[in-house]
C-alpha positions in Angstrom: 60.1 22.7 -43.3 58.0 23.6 -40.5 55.5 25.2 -42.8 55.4 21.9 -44.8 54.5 20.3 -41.8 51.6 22.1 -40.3 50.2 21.6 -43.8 51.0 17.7 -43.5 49.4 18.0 -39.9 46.3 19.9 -41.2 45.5 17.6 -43.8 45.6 14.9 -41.7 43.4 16.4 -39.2 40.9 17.1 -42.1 41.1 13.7 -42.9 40.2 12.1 -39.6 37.8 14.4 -39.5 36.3 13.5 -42.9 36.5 9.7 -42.1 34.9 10.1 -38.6 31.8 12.2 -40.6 31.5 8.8 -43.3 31.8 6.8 -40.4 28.9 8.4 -38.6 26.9 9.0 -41.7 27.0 5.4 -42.0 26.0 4.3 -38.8 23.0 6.5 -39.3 22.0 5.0 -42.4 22.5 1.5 -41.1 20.6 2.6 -38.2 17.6 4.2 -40.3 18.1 1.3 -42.5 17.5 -1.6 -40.0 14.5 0.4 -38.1 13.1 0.2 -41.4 13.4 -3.3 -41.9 12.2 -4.2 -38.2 9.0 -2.1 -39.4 8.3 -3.7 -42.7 8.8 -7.4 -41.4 7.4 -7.4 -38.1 4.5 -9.2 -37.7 4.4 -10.5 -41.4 3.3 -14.0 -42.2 6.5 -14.5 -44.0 5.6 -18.0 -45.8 2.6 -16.1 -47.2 5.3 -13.6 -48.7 6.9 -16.3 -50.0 4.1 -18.0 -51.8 3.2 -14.8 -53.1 6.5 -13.9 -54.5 6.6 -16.6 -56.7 3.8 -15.7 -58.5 5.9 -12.6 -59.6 6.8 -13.1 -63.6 10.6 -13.2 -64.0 10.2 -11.0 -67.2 8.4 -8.1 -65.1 11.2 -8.7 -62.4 14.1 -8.4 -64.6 12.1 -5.6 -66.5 12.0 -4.0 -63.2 15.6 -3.7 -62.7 16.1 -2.5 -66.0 14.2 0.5 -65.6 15.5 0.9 -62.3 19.2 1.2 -63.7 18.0 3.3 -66.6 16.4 5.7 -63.9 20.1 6.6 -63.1 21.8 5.7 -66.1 19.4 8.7 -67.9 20.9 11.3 -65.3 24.5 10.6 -66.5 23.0 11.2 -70.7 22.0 14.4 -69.6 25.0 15.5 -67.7 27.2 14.5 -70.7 24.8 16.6 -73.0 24.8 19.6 -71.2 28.8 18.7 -70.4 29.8 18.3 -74.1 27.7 21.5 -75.1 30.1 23.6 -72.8 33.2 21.9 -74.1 33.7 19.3 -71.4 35.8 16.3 -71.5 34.2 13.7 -69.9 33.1 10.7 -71.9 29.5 9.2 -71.7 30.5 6.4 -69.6 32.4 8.7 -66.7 29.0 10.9 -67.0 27.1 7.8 -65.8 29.6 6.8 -63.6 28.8 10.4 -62.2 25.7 9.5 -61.8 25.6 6.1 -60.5 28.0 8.2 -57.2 25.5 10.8 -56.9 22.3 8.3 -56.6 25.2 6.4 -53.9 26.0 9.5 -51.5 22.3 11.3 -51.9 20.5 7.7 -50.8 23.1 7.0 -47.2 23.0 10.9 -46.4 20.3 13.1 -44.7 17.6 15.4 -47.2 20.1 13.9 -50.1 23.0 16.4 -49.5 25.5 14.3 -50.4 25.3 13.5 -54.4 25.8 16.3 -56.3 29.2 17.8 -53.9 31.1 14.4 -54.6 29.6 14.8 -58.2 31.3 17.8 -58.3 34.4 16.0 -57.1 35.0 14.0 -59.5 33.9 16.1 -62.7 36.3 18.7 -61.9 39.1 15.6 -60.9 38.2 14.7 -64.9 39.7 18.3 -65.9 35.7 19.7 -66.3 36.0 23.5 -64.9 34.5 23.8 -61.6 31.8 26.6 -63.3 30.8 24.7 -65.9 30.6 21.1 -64.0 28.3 23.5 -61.8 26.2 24.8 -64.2 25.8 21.6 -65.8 24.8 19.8 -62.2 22.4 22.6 -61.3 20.8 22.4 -64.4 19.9 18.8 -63.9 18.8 19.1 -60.7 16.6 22.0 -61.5 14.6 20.5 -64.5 14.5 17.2 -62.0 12.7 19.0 -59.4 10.8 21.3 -62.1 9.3 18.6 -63.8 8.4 16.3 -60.3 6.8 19.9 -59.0 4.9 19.8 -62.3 3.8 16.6 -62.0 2.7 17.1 -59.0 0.7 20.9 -59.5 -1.2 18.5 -62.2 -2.2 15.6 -59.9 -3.2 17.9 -57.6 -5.6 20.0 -60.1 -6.5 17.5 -62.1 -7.1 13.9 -60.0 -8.0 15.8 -56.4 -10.9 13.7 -55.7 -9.1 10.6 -56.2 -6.1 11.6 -55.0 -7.3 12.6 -51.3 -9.2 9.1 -51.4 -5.9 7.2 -51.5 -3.8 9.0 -49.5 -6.2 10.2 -46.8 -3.6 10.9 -43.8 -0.8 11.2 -46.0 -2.7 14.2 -47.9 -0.7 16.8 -45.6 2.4 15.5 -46.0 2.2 15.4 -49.7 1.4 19.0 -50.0 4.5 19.6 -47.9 6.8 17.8 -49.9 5.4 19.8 -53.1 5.7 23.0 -51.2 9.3 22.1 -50.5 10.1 20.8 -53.8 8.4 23.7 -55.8 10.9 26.4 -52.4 13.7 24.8 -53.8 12.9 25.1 -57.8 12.3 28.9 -56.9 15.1 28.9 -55.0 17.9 27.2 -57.7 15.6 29.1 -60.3 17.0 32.6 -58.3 21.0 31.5 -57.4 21.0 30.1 -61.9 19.5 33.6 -62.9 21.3 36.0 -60.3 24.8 35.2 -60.2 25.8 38.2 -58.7 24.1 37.3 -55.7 25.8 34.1 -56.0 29.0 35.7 -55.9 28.2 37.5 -52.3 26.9 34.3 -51.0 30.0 33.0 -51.6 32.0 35.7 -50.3 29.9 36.0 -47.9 30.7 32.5 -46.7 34.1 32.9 -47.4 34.3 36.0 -45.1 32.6 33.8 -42.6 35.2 30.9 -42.5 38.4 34.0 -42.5 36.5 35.3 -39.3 36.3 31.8 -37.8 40.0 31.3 -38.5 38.6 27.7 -40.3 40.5 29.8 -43.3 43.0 32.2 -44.1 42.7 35.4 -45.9 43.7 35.1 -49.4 43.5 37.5 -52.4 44.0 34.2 -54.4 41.0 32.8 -53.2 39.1 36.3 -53.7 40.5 36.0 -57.8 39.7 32.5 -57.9 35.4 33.4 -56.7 36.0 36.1 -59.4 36.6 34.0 -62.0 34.1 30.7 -60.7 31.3 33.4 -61.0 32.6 34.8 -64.1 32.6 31.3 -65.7 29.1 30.3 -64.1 27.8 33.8 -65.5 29.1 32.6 -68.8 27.7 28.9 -68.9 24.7 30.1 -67.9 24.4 32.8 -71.1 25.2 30.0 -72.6 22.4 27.3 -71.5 19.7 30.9 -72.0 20.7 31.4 -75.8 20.1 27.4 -76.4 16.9 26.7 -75.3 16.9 24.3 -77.5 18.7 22.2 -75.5 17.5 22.7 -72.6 14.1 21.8 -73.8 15.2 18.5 -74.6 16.8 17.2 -71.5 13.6 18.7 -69.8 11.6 16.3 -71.8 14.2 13.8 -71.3 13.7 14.4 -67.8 10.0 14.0 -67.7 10.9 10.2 -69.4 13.0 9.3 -66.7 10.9 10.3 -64.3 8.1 8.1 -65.9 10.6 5.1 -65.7 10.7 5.1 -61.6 6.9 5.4 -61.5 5.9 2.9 -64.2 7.8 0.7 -62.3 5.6 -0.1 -59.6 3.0 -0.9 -62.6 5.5 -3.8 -64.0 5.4 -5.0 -60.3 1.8 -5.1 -60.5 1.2 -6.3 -64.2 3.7 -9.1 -63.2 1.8 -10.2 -60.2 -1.1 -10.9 -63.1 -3.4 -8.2 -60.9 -6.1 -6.2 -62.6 -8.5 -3.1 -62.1 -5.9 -0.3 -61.7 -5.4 0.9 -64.7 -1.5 2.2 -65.2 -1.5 6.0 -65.7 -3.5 5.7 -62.0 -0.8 3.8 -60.2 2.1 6.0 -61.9 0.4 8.9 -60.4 0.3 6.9 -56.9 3.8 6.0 -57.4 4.7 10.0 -58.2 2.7 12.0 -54.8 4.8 9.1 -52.4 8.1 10.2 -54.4 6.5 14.0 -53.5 6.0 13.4 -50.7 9.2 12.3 -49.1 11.6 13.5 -51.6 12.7 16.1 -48.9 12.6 14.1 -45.5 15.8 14.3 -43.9 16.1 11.1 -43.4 18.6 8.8 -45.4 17.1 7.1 -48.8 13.5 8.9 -47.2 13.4 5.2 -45.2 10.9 4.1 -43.3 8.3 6.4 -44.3 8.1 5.8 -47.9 7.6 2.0 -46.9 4.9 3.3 -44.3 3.5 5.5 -46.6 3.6 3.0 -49.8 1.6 0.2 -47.3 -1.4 3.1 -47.0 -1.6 4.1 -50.6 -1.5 1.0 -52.2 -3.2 -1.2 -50.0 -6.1 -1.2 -52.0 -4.5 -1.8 -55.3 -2.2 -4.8 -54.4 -5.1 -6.2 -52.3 -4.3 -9.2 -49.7 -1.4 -11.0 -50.1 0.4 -9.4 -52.7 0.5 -5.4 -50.7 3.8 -6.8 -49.0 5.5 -8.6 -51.8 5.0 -5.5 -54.1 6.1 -3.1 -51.3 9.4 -5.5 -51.0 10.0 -6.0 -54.8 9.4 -2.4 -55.7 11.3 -0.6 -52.6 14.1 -3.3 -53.5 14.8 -2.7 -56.8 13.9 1.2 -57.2 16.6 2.1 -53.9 18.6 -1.1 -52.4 19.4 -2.9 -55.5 20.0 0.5 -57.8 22.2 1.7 -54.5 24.2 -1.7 -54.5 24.5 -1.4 -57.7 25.9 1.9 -56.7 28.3 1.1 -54.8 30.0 -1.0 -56.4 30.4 2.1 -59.0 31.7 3.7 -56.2 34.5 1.4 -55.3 35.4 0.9 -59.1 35.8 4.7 -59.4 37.8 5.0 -56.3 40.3 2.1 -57.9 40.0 3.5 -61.4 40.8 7.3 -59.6 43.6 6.0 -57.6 45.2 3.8 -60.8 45.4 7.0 -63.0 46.6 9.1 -59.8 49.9 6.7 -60.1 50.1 6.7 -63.3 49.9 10.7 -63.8 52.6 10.9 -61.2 54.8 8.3 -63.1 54.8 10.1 -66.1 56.3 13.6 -64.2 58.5 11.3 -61.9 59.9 10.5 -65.5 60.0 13.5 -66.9 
C-alpha cells in the first residue's frame, strides 16, 4: 500500500511538474508571439493595408492555404511510408495526424524541440515499437534537413551575386543557419549510422539520472536499451538495403519543401505583381527558412518577419511589402498551427475515448 502510494505521489508530482513546463512554454510563446505583432504593426498605415489586401485574388489565397496544409499533410505520407515498410500499424490518417502535432509542439517551443518527442508519444501509444517509430521519425527529419542544406549549398554556389544583394545584413545570419542545419545533418547522419554509440549515449544518460537519484537502478531498464538499440540497429539495416525507398521520400521531400517556398510566389502572382520571376522568389523564400530554421526562439518569430520585410522589400514594392508579409507569415505558420491545434485537441479526445473503451473491454473480461 505504501509503495502504491509513493508511486501515486510521484506521478502526481511529475504531472504538476509537466503542466507548470506547458504552462511556461506557453506564456513564452504568447510572449514572443505578441512582441512580434507589436513589431510588425507599429507604425503601419493600417487602411493602406487594407486597401491593399483586397487586391489579393481569392483563388491565390485559398491556393495559399492549400499548399500550406499540404506542407504538413506531406510529412504524415512519408511517415506512414517508411512506417508501413517496417510493419507498423498506423493508418494514413493517424500518420498525418502525427504530423499535424509535431508542426503544433515544434512551432510554441524553443529551436523546435518539441514535435518529434510527442510524435513519438503517440506513435508508440498506436502500438508502433518505440525503435522503429524512431527510425522512421529520424529518417524524416534527416532527409528534411538534408534536402533544405542542399538547397541551400546550391543557392549559395550558384546565385552568390544575387543572393548577397538581397539579403545584405542578413548574409551572416544565413550562413549560420546553414552551418547549423548542415552540424545537425552530420550529426543525425553519425547517431542513424553508429548505433552502438547510440546505445552508450543512452546509457550514458541513464547512468546520469541513477546518480542523480531522478531514477532508479534497473536491470529492466538496462534489457529494455538492449533491445530499443537492437530494434533501431535492425530498422536501420533495413532503411540501408532499400534505398529505393529512401530515394523516394527524399524526392518527396524536396516537393514539399518547394510547396512552402512557392507559396510566397502565389502571394505575389495574386497581388497581379510582376518582374520577379518565380524560381527567384522561391530561392528568397528558402535562405529566410535557412536562416532561422534554428533560432531558439518559438515558431523563429519576430525575426523571420524582420528578416522577410529586408529581403522582399524590393520585390513586393510599396504598398503591398506588408500585406504579403501578413498573408504569407499568416497562412505558412498561424493558420497551419491553428489548424494544428485543433488536431491536437481532437487527438487528445479521440486518445482519451479509446483509453475508456480499452479499459471497458478488460473491466468486462
Amino acid at each position: 500500500m505504501e509503495a502504491s502510494h509513493d508511486r501515486t505521489k510521484e506521478a502526481g508530482e511529475k504531472g504538476i511538474a509537466g503542466n507548470r513546463k506547458r504552462v511556461l512554454e506557453g506564456a513564452f510563446f504568447l510572449l514572443v508571439m505578441a512582441l512580434s505583432f507589436y513589431t510588425v504593426f507599429h507604425g503601419q498605415d493600417m487602411g493602406q493595408i487594407r486597401q491593399a489586401m483586397s487586391r489579393l485574388s481569392p483563388a491565390a489565397l485559398f491556393a495559399a492555404m492549400c499548399t500550406a496544409l499540404f506542407f504538413v499533410s506531406a510529412e504524415g505520407i512519408m511517415i506512414h511510408y517508411l512506417l508501413r515498410s517496417l510493419n507498423g500499424h498506423s493508418s494514413l490518417r493517424r500518420c498525418i495526424v502525427y504530423s499535424f502535432i509535431g508542426f503544433f509542439y515544434s512551432g510554441i517551443t524553443p529551436s523546435a524541440t518539441g514535435g518529434q518527442p510527442m510524435q513519438l508519444y503517440y506513435m508508440t501509444k498506436d502500438r508502433n515499437s518505440m525503435s522503429e517509430s524512431s527510425v522512421v521519425l529520424m529518417t524524416v527529419a534527416l532527409l528534411y534537413k538534408l534536402v533544405l542544406v542542399l538547397i541551400g549549398i546550391a543557392t549559395l554556389v550558384f546565385w552568390h551575386g544575387p543572393l548577397r544583394s538581397f539579403l545584405r545584413e542578413y548574409f551572416p545570419l544565413f550562413l549560420l543557419g546553414l552551418a547549423l542545419n548542415t552540424a545537425l545533418v552530420l550529426l543525425l547522419l553519425a547517431v542513424m549510422l553508429a548505433p552502438r554509440s547510440m546505445k552508450r549515449i543512452i546509457s550514458g544518460i541513464e547512468k546520469l539520472l541513477v546518480r542523480a537519484r531522478i531514477l532508479k537502478a534497473s536491470g529492466k531498464r538496462q534489457e529494455k536499451i538492449e533491445q530499443f538499440v537492437d530494434g533501431y540497429r535492425g530498422a536501420v539495416n533495413f532503411l540501408l538495403e532499400h534505398k529505393g525507398k529512401v530515394l523516394a521520400v527524399c524526392l518527396f521531400t524536396l516537393v514539399q519543401r518547394a510547396s512552402v517556398f512557392v507559396l510566397t510566389w502565389i502571394i505575389y502572382l495574386g497581388f497581379s505583381l510582376e518582374g520577379t520571376d518565380g524560381l527567384s522568389i522561391m530561392l528568397l523564400q528558402a535562405t529566410v527558412y535557412i536562416a532561422v530554421d534554428m533560432l531558439p526562439v518559438p515558431g523563429a518569430q519576430g525575426i523571420t518577419e524582420m528578416m522577410y520585410r529586408s529581403v522582399f522589400g524590393s520585390i513586393f514594392k510599396g504598398q503591398y511589402l506588408m500585406p504579403s508579409l501578413y498573408v504569407t507569415r499568416g497562412i505558412n505558420f498561424y493558420f497551419v498551427l491553428l489548424v494544428s491545434l485543433g488536431v491536437v485537441a481532437a487527438n487528445h479526445f479521440y486518445v482519451r475515448r479509446n483509453r475508456r473503451v480499452q479499459t471497458g473491454r478488460r473491466t468486462v473480461i
